[in-house]
N, C-alpha and C positions, 0 to 999 in steps of 0.2 A: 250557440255560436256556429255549430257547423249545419244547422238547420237552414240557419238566416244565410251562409257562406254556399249551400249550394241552391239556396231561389237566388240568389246574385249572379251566379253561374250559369242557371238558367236562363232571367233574364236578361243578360247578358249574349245571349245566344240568339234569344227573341228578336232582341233589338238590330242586332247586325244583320239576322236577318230579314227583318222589317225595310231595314236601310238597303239594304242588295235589291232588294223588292223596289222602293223607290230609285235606287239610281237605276237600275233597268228602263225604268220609265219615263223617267226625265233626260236621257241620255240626250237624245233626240234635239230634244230642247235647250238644255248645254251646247249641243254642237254648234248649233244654227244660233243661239244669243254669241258662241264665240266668234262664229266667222264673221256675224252683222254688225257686233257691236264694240268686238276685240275681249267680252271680258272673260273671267276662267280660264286666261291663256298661258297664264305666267305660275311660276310658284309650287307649282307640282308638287316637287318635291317636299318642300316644308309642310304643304296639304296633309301628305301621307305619314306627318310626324318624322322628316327627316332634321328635324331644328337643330344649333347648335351643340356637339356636345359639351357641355358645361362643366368643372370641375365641382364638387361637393361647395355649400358655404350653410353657412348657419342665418343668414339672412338674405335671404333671397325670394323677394315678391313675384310672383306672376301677376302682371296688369292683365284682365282679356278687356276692348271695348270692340263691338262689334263693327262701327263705323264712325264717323265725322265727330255726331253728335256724341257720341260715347267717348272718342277718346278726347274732345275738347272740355266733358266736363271729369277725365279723369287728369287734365293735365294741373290743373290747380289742388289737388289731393297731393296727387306725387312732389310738385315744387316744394308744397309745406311739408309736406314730409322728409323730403331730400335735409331742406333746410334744420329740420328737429336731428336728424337722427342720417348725417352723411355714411355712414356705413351699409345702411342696407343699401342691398342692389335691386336694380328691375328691369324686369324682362317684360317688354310690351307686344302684346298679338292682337290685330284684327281681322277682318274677315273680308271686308270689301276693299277693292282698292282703292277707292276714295280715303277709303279710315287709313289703309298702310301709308299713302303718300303721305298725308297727313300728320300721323304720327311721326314718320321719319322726319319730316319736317318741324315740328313741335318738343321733339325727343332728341334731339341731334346727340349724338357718343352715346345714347341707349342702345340695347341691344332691341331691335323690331323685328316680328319674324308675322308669319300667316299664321293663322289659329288650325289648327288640323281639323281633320273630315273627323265625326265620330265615331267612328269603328273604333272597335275596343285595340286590337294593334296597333292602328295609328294610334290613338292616346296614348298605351303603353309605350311604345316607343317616342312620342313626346316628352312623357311624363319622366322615362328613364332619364333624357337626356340635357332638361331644364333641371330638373332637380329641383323644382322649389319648395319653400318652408313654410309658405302661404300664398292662397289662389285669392284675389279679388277678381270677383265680376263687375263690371258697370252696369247698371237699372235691372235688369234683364236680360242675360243671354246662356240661358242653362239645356246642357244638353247631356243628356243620360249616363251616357258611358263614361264623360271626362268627369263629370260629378261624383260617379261614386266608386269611379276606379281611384279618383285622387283621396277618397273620405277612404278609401280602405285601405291605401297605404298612409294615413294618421295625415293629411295633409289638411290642414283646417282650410274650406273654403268660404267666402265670404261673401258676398251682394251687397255693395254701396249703393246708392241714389235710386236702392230700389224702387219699381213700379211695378204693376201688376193688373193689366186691364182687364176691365167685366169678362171681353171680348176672348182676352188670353183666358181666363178663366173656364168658361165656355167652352172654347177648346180642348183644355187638357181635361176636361171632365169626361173626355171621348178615351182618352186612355190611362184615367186618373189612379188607376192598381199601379201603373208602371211609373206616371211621376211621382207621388205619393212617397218611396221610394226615394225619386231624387232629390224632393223639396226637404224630406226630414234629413238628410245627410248634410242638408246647410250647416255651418258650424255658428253663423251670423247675416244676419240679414238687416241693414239700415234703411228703412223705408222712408220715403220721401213726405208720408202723412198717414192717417190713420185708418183711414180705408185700405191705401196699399196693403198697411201691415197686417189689418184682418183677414184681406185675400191668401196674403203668405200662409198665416196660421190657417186656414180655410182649408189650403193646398198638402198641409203636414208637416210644417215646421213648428218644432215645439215651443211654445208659445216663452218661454224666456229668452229664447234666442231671436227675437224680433224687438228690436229696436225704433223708434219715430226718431229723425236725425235733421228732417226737412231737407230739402233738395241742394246738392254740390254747386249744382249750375247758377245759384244765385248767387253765391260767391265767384265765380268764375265770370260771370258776367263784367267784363270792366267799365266801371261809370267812366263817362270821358265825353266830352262835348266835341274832340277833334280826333281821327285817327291818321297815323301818319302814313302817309302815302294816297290818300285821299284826294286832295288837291292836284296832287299830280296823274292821277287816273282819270279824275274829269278834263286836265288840260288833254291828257293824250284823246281822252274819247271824244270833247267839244262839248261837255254837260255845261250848261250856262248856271252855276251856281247860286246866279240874280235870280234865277226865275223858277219856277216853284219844280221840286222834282217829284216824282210817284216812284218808288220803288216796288216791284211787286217780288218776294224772293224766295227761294227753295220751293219754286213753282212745280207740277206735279201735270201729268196729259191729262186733258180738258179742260183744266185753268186758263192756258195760252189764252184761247178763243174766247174765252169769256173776259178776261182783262183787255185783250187790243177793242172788244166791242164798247167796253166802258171809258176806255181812252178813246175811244171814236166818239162819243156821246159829250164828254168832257172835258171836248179840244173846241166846242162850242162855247162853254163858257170861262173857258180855262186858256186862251189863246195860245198863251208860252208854255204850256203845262209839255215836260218831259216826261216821255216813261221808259223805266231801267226793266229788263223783266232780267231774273238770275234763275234759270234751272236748278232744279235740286240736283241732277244727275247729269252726270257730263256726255253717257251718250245720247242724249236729247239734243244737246246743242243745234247739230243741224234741222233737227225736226223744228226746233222753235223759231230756227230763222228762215225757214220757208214757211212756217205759218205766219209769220211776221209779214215779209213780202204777199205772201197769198192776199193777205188783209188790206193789203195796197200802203204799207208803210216801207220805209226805206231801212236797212239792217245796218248799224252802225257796232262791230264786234270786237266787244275788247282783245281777241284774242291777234286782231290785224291792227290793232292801237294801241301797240305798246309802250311802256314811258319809253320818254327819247333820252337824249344824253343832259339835252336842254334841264331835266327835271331835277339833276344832281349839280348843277353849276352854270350852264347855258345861256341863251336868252330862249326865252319859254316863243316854241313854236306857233302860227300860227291855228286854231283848231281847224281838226277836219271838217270838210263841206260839209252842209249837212242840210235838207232843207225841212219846216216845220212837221212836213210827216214822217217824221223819224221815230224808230223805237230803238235803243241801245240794250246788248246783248251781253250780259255778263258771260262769258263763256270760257272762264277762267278758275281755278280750281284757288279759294282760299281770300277769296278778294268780296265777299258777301260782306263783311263789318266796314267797306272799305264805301261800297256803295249805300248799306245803310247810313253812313254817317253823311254824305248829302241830301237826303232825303227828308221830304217836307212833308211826306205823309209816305207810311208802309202797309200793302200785302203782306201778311205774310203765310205763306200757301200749306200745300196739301191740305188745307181744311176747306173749301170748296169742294173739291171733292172728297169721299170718303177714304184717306187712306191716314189717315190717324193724327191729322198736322204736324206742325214744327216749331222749336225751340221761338218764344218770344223774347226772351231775358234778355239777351244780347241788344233786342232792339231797343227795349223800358230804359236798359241801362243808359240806352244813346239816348234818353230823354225823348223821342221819336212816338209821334199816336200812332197809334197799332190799328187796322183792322183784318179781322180771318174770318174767315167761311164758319159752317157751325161742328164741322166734324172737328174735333181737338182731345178725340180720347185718350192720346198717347202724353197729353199736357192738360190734363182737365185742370189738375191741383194749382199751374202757373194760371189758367185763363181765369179760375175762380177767384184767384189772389188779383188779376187786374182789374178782372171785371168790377169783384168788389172794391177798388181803388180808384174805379172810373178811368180807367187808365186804358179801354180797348173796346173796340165796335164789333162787335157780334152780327153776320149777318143769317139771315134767316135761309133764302133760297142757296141750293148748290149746283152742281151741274148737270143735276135729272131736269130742271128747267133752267136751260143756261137763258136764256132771253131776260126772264127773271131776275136769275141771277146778276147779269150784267147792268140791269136799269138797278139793283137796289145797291149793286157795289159803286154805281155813276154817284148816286144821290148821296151814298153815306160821303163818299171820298170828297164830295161838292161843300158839302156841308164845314169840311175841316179846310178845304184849302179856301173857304170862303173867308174864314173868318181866324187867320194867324195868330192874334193873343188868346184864344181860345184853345188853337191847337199848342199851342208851346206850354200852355198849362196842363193841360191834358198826358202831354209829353212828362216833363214836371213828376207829375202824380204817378206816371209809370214809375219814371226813378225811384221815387221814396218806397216802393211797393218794393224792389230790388233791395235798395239801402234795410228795409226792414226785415227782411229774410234772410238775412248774412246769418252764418257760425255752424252752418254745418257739415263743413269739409273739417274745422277743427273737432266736433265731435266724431267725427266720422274715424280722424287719425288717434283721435286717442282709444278706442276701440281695438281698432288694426293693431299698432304697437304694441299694445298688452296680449293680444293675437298672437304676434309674433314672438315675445318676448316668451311667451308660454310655450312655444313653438321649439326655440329656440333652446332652453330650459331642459328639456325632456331629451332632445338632440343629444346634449352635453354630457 
C-alpha cells in the first residue's frame, strides 16, 4: 500500500509537471484563439477548481460531459434517473462552452459549473468542494490526476456510453505506464459495444469491471416526424418547405467548399433544391458566411431572422427576400434538430474531412437519409448499425480531393432527391435501426444506482 501510495505521489508530480511543460507552450495559442475567437475567456476561476462549496450528502452524482454531444446524451440517463430515484443530486461540468451553454439550458435548477484544468490542486480543491459519492464520465473524457485522486479518496468513478478509438488507443500507447494507472482505477465502465470494451480491458481495466450496455444516444434520440419550432424558423428564414431542402450539419473547415460546390452542380438538376449549411462550432460562423458569398451565393443567417411575434399568435410575416442562389446559415446555438427536421436529404459532417464525424441518431430518428464522408471513427458502431440497415450513404472521396469529393457528394445527394418514395424509405429504415437499439440508458442506471447505493452504504 505505501509502495503503490508513493509511485502515485510521484506520478502525480510527473504529470503536473508534464502539464506546466505543456501550458508553457500552448500559452501563445490560448492567447491569440481568446482574443480571435473569444474562447478561454470566461470561467477562470471554476477552471482552477474554485466550484461551489457544497455541503456533505450521501448522494451526490458528478455528471462530467466534455461538450454538446456528451451532455445531450447524458441528459436522458439523468431524466430517468431523476425520475427512479428524486433524491439523489447532480452536479453537471463541461469543458467547452458550447457544452456549458448547453447544459445550462437542458439542466435548468442543476447545479453547471466548468470541469477544472488537471493539475492535481485544482482537482483537490474541486474534489474538496463538490463532495461527490460518485463520478460519471460520458464516452470518453479521463484525465489523470482527477481519475485517481478521486479513486483514492474511495470515490467510485464510472464511464457510461463508453468509446474508445483504434486512434485513442494508439495514443495512449505513447505514455501507456502513466494511463495504465488511470484506466485500472475505473470502478465501471459501460461500453457502447464489444470492441469498445476490449480496448478498455486492453488499456487496464480489470476485465469484470467492463460492461457492453450499447449506446445512451439511441435512446436519447427522439423519434418524431415534427419538431416544434421548426415551421417557424423556416418562416423566419423563407425556407420553402414545398421544395426539396439539403441540410448539410455540424459541418467542420474544408466541408464548406466542398458542399456549396455540389450545390452548385445540383441546382442544375435540382432547380428549387435549398441548402442549410449548420457549423459545428460557433466561431466559424463568419468564416462560413464569407465562404458562402465567396462562392457567389447569397447569405441568409438565422442569427438576423429571428422568430417574430407573428410566430406565437400574429399573421405570419411575409419571408425574407431571397433570390434562387441562396444558401441559409444556421448560425445559432441549439437549433440543428430544428433544421434537420425540414430536410429532404442530410450531410452529416466532420466525416469528409478526417476529424472523427458526428452524431447520426438524432437524424435516423427524424426518419431523414443520412449521407457522411468516410472518416466516422468516433461513430463507427452507429454508422455500421445504419449502414447495415441501408439507412445511410458512405461516400468514398474527402477533402485531400475535394473536386472529387464534391462530384460524388452531387451524385449520391441526386440520386435521393431524385427519387422521394425511395428516400422516405430509406429514411424509414433508419428509424427502426434507432427503435431497435433502445435499453441502454436503463441498463446503464441500474449499474450507477447499485454504484451508488454501495457508495452510500459504506458512507453510513
Amino acid at each position: 500500500m505505501q509502495t503503490a501510495r508513493r509511485y502515485d505521489t510521484r506520478m502525480r508530480r510527473v504529470v503536473d509537471g508534464c502539464y506546466l511543460l505543456a501550458a508553457g507552450a500552448l500559452a501563445p495559442i490560448v492567447v491569440y484563439r481568446a482574443c480571435r475567437t473569444g474562447k478561454y475567456r470566461t470561467d477562470w476561476r471554476e477552471r482552477r477548481g474554485f466550484l461551489p462549496d457544497l455541503a456533505p450528502s450521501q448522494r451526490r452524482v458528478w455528471v462530467h460531459a466534455v461538450s454538446v454531444g456528451e451532455v445531450n446524451a447524458a441528459r436522458g440517463v439523468i431524466d430517468v434517473w431523476r425520475k427512479q430515484d428524486p433524491q439523489t443530486e447532480f452536479v453537471i461540468s463541461t469543458t467547452t462552452d458550447t457544452g456549458l451553454a448547453r447544459a445550462r439550458q437542458i439542466f435548468p435548477g442543476m447545479r453547471v459549473v466548468r470541469y477544472p484544468l488537471d493539475f492535481s490542486w485544482f482537482v483537490a480543491r474541486a474534489l474538496d468542494r463538490i463532495k461527490p459519492n460518485l463520478i460519471v464520465l460520458v464516452e470518453l473524457e479521463l484525465w489523470y490526476q482527477f481519475v485517481t485522486m478521486a479513486a483514492e479518496r474511495k470515490i467510485p468513478v464510472a464511464v457510461i456510453n463508453g468509446r474508445l478509438s483504434a486512434r485513442s488507443v494508439q495514443r495512449f500507447r505513447w505514455v501507456r505506464p502513466i494511463v495504465r494507472r488511470m484506466f485500472e482505477c475505473l470502478a465501471w465502465v459501460g461500453a457502447q459495444n464489444e470492441v469498445y470494451a476490449e480496448r478498455f480491458r486492453y488499456m487496464g481495466v480489470p476485465a469484470e469491471r467492463v460492461s457492453v450496455t450499447g449506446s445512451v444516444k439511441w435512446d436519447g434520440a427522439e423519434v418524431a416526424d415534427t419538431i416544434p419550432g421548426s415551421d417557424a424558423l423556416a418562416r423566419a428564414m423563407g425556407v420553402r418547405c414545398d421544395q426539396p431542402v439539403w441540410v448539410a450539419g455540424s459541418t467542420g473547415p474544408g466541408e464548406e467548399a466542398i458542399i456549396l460546390d455540389a450545390f452548385q452542380r445540383l441546382r442544375e438538376r435540382h432547380p428549387g433544391l435549398q441548402l442549410v449549411i449548420v457549423p459545428r462550432k460557433p466561431e466559424r460562423f463568419d468564416e462560413v458566411a464569407d465562404l458562402i458569398r465567396k462562392a457567389g451565393f447569397a447569405c441568409v443567417r438565422r442569427s438576423e431572422r429571428p422568430d417574430t411575434d407573428a410566430d406565437v399568435g400574429g399573421e405570419t410575416p411575409p419571408p425574407p427576400p431571397h433570390s434562387a442562389a441562396t444558401v441559409f446559415l444556421g448560425d445559432t446555438m441549439g437549433e440543428l434538430r430544428k433544421f434537420y427536421c425540414m430536410a429532404s436529404v442530410v450531410l452529416v459532417g466532420r466525416s469528409l474531412a478526417d476529424m472523427g464525424g458526428s452524431d447520426t441518431m438524432e437524424v435516423a430518428a427524424l426518419a431523414k437519409p443520412i449521407i457522411v464522408g468516410p472518416h466516422n471513427d468516433n461513430f463507427a458502431d452507429t454508422i455500421a448499425q445504419l449502414q447495415q440497415g441501408q439507412a445511410v450513404r458512405i461516400l468514398s472521396a474527402d477533402v485531400d480531393d475535394a473536386r472529387a469529393a464534391a462530384h460524388e457528394l452531387a451524385e449520391v445527394a441526386d440520386e435521393i432527391l431524385s427519387d422521394p418514395a425511395a428516400a422516405r424509405a430509406m429514411g424509414q429504415r433508419g428509424r427502426q435501426v434507432v427503435l431497435a437499439n433502445r435499453g441502454a440508458t436503463q441498463r446503464t442506471i441500474d449499474v450507477l444506482m447499485e454504484m451508488l447505493n454501495r457508495a452510500q452504504h459504506r458512507a453510513s
